[in-house]
Every structure is written in C-alpha cells, then in structure tokens.
C-alpha positions, -999 to 999 in steps of 0.1 A, spaced: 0 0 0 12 35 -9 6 57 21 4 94 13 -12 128 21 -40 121 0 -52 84 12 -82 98 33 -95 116 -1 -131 100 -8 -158 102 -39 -180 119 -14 -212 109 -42 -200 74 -42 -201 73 -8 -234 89 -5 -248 58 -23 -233 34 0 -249 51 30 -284 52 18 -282 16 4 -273 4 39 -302 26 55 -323 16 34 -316 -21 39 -317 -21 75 -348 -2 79 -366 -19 54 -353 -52 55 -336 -62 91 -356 -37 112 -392 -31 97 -393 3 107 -412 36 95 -378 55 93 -352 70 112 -347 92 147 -310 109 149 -300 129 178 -285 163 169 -256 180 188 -248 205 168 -217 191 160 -204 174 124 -212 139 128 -246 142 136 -251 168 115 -239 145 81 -257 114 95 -292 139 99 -284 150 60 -274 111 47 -309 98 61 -330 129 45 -308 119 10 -317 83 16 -351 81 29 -366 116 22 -372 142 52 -405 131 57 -390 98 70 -359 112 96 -368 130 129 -339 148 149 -342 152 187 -322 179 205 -310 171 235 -296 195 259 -292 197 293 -283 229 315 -245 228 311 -247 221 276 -233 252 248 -266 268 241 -246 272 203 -254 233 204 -287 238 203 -288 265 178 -270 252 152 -288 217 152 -322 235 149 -311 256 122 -289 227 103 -324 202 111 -344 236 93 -320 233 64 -329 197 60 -366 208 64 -365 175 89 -388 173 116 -376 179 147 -376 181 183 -356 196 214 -362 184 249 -343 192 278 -328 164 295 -318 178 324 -346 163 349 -331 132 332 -299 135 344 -308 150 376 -324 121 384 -307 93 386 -272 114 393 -278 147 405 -259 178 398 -259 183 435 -238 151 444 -215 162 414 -214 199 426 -203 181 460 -175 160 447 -158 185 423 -160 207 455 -143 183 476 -115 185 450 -112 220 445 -124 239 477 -129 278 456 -158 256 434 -195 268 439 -224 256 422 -224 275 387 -189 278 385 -180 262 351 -155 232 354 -138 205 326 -113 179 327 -82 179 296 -57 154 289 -18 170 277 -24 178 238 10 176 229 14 139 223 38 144 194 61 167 208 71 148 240 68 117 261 36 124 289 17 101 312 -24 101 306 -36 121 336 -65 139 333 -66 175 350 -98 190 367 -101 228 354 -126 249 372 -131 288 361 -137 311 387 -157 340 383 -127 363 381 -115 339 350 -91 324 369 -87 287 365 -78 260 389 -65 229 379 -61 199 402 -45 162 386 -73 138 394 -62 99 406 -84 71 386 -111 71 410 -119 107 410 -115 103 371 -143 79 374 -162 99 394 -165 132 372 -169 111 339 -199 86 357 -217 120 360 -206 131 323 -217 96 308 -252 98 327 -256 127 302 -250 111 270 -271 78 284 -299 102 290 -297 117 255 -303 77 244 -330 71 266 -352 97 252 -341 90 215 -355 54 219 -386 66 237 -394 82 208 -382 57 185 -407 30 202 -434 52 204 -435 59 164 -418 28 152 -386 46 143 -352 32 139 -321 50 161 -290 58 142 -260 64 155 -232 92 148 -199 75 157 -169 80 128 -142 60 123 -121 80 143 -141 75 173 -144 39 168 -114 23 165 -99 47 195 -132 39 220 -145 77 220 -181 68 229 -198 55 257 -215 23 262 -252 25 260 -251 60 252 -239 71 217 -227 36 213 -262 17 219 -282 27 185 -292 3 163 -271 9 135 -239 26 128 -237 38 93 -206 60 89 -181 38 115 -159 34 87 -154 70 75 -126 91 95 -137 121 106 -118 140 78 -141 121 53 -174 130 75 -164 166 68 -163 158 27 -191 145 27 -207 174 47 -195 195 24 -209 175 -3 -244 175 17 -242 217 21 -242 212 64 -245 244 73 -209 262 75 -212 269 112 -213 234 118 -188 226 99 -164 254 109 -169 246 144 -141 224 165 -156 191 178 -161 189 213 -176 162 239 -200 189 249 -206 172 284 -190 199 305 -203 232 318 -165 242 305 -160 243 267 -134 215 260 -125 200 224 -127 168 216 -82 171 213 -82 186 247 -106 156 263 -95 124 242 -75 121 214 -44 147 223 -34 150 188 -43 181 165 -73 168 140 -52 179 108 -27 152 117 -47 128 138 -67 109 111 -36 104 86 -18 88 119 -46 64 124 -49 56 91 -11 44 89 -15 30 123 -44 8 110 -29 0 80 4 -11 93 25 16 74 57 16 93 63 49 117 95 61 95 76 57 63 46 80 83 74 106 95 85 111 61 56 116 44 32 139 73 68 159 77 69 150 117 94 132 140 94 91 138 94 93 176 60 110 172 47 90 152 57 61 173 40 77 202 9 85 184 12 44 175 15 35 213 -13 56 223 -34 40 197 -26 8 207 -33 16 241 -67 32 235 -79 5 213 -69 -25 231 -88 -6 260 -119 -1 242 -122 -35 230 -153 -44 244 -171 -12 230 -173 -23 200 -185 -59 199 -219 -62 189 -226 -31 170 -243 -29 136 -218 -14 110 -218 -8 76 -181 -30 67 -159 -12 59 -146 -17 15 
C-alpha cells in the first residue's frame, strides 16, 4: 500500500450511495421500521448522519431530537435546529436535564468536584483535559480537573483514577440520558435509532456504552472524521457546523474533543490512524506527514493503548463493513 497525504480523499457521491443503500436495507429489511430518529448535537457527525438519512429516505422519513441539558453550549442547540431547518426535517428539542438529575444529581457532582477544589461553587463552570502535545514529547495520561472562577481564573487539580471515574460517571449519565429519550421516541412511532460515531471514534473507544454507542445501527463507523467533513460539504451542512471544533460537549466548560480524548491536533490525527491501522511503518509516516518518527511512534503506542482498551465497545454493534 502507498501511504500518502491524499489516502483519506473519498468520492463523497459514491459514498453517499453506499450510506443510503445500507439505510435503506436495515430499515426496510432487518428492522421493519417507518424511518429513522437521529440525535443532533450541533456538531459534524450528527449533522452528516441527519443529512445522509433525509438523501436516503426523504425528510418526511428522519426526525432529529435535541438534547440538551443545563451545562450544555446553548450554540449546540442552535446550530442543530437551524442545520435540522436546512434539512426541512422534523424535529424536536427536549431538555434532559430532569433526566440527568435524576438518577445522578448535579448536586452530588457539585459536592464531589468541590471536595476536589475547595474555591468551586455551584455554577462555577468546570472540565477535565488530557496533555495535547502527544507528538512533541513523552507524557503520562492524567487527566486535570479545570474549574473557572468567576474572576477567570482557572484551577486545575490532577485527578487519581477514582476521581476520574467519578466526574466522567456524572458526564456519561448525560449522553445515556440523551439515548434514553431517542428510543422513547423511536418506540413510540416505530422509528429506527441511528447512530453518529466515525471511524475516528471507533477504532480509538470515543463513545460510551449504552449511550452514543447503543443505537441500532452505525452507518458512517468506517469513515474518518476527515471524510465525515467531505461529505458534509458534499451535503451543504450548514458552515457553522462545519467550521466549528468538535467537542464532547458534556461539560459546563467548553473543552474539544483534542483537549478531552485524542491529544493530537485533528489535521494530523486521522492520517496517523490511518497508517496505524494500516500497518505503514512509523519512519515511512514521518517522512511523508513531515513530523518526528518518535512522534509517530507515540501516536502508534497511544493507539494501541486506547484500542486494546476499548475492545469491548465495539462488539456487537451494527456497522456498515468497511470496503
């Protein structure tokens, strides 16, 4: 295989075909549903997967729920109603917040991340980041609790794997929610639930279990998230979504999806993965993304890490194969 800049390039039409053909199949054929329910984030991959079912089934056959909750980006919001508009999709926004609340409450959480960092208050804004400079240097995985004061100033404190645990329980009772009500209303008008994950996401574990990972199908798991964004372009998403930097979106604290997971700029993340998946040794990767065969081979390691991890993520899930 000849790995270069250009192996992620995709005939976004040809592509396009594939989708509907699987959504098609597996909602008339395996499922026997009426159509399709999407949740919309606001962000690109639920955006294209909203835009592939109206090309595929029509827009009288796709709903979109949004799904906020009180920390969520009220920007979130706006852009999904306004890219669902676009689509002239039917859609929905219900706040999940009495959701969330109860079954972990925003009190307990406002307790913990307060016995961590004594200045928090309830409302104060708060995320957790991973190191994002992977390829410059050798770094251990901690995570770091960042709370904003209401001067600006931030306090960080490194969280242990229990206190980890803790903060992301709360932030993965927030994406479950968001899948609770999308099959509530998938039951209740006989609709099929499809999921957003990329390739990206996939192979590395960036989804949660029973949450955005507990849809009945997958289409786009074997696009990278570099090819989501052709074929959104393709589609005409809306240019604020698509200009917008991907982010988790499960903190009162804006964080990006490079700052919370992957720790690798996106313009160079999906060509490593691609080499990494396709066995194209690092030096031969170095040469041709111009970076550092040490980088590379960290990028490697932390691949290896995260998928070997997430193993157990992934079994079970209805994909469209990858060609």
């Amino acid at each position: 295989m000849v790995f270069n800049r250009d192996v992620l390039k995709i005939d976004p039409a040809e592509q396009l075909e594939m989708l509907s053909e699987f959504i098609v199949e597996q909602l008339n054929a395996v499922f026997r549903r009426k159509g399709i329910v999407v949740g919309l984030s606001g962000g690109v991959d639920s955006a294209c997967m909203a835009a592939v079912a109206v090309h595929a089934l029509g827009k009288d056959k796709v709903v979109g729920l949004v799904l906020p909750e009180m920390e969520s980006n009220p920007i979130s919001s706006a852009y999904a109603i306004k890219h669902a508009e676009s689509l002239g999709m039917e859609y929905r926004k219900v706040d999940i917040t009495p959701t969330v609340d109860s079954v972990l409450s925003y009190k307990w959480r406002d307790e913990f991340v307060q016995k961590l960092v004594p200045e928090y208050e309830p409302g104060f804004r708060y995320n957790i980041t991973l190191p994002t400079d992977l390829l410059e240097r050798d770094s251990f995985s901690f995570y770091c609790l960042q709370v904003q004061l209401p001067d600006g100033e931030m306090v960080r404190k490194r969280l242990n794997p229990e206190e980890f645990r803790s903060i992301t329980a709360f932030a993965n009772i927030k994406i479950r929610s968001r899948m609770i009500h999308l099959y509530a209303e998938a039951d209740r008008r006989n609709l099929l639930v499809a999921g957003t994950t990329n390739r990206t996401e996939f192979l590395l574990g960036d989804f949660c279990k029973y949450g955005d990972g507990g849809t009945d199908i997958e289409p786009i798991t074997h696009l990278y998230k570099d090819q989501i964004y052709q074929i959104s372009r393709h589609l005409n998403v809306i240019p604020e979504i698509i200009d917008r930097q991907p982010s988790p979106d499960t903190f009162s604290l804006p964080v990006s999806d490079q700052e919370f997971f992957f720790r690798i700029p996106f313009e160079k993340l999906d060509h490593l993965l691609y080499a990494w998946e396709h066995g194209v040794p690092a030096g031969e990767a170095a040469r041709v993304l111009d970076t550092s065969e040490d980088a590379v081979k960290r990028a490697y390691k932390d691949f290896t890490t995260k998928h070997r991890a997430t193993a157990h993520l992934r079994e079970g899930i209805r994909t469209l194969k990858k060609p």
